[in-house]
C-alpha positions in Angstrom: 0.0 0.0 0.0 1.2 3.7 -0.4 1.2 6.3 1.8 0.9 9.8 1.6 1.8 11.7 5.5 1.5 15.1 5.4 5.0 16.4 6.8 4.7 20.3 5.8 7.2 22.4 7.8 8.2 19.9 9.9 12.2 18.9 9.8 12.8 15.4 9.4 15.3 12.9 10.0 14.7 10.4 7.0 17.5 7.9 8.5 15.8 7.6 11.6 12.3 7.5 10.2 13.9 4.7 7.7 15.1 2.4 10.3 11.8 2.3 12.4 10.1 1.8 9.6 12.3 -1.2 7.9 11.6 -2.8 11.5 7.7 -2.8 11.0 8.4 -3.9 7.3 11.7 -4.8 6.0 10.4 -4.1 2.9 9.3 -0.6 3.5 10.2 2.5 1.1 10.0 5.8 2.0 11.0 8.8 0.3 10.4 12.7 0.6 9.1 15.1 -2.4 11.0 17.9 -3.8 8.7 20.5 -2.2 9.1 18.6 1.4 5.4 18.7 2.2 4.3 14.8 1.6 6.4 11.8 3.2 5.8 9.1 0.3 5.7 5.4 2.4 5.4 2.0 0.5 4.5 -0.9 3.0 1.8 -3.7 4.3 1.7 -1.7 7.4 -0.9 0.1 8.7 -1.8 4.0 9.0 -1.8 3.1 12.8 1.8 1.2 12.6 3.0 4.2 10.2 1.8 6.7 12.9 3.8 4.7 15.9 6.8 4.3 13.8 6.7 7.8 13.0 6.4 8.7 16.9 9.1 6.0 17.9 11.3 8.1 15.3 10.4 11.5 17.1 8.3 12.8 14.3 4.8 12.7 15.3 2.0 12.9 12.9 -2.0 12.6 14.0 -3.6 10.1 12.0 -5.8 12.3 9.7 -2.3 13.3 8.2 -1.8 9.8 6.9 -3.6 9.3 3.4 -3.8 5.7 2.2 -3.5 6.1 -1.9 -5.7 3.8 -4.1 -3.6 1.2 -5.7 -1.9 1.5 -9.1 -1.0 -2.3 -9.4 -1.4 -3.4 -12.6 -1.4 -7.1 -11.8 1.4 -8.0 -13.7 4.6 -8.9 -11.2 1.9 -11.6 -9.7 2.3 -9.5 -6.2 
């Protein structure tokens, strides 16, 4: 599932946010865009586990700033 956390004006440590969130799903990606307002997350967790990892990692969000995207799988990798 993708993510989209709304992160405007908040600083961010992306290392830290990384490693807490490769330790709910080791498959996790996570990346930032260029106007550093949405936190972009790829995962099978959950808004709720995205929000606690996000705590753990000293960047608190509430969970109405957590969007779960509709899915753009084609079908075609079989995942």
């Amino acid at each position: 599932m993708e993510f989209h956390v709304h992160v405007a004006g908040k600083a961010l440590d992306l290392d830290a946010l990384e490693a807490r969130l490769l330790a709910v799903d080791p498959a996790a990606v996570l990346d930032l865009d260029s106007a550093a307002t949405t936190l972009r997350i790829s995962t099978l967790a959950q808004a709720q586990d995205l929000a606690e990892a996000l705590a753990a990692a000293g960047q608190p969000v509430a969970l109405h700033d957590i969007e779960q995207q509709p899915s753009v799988c084609c079908g075609g990798c079989g995942g």
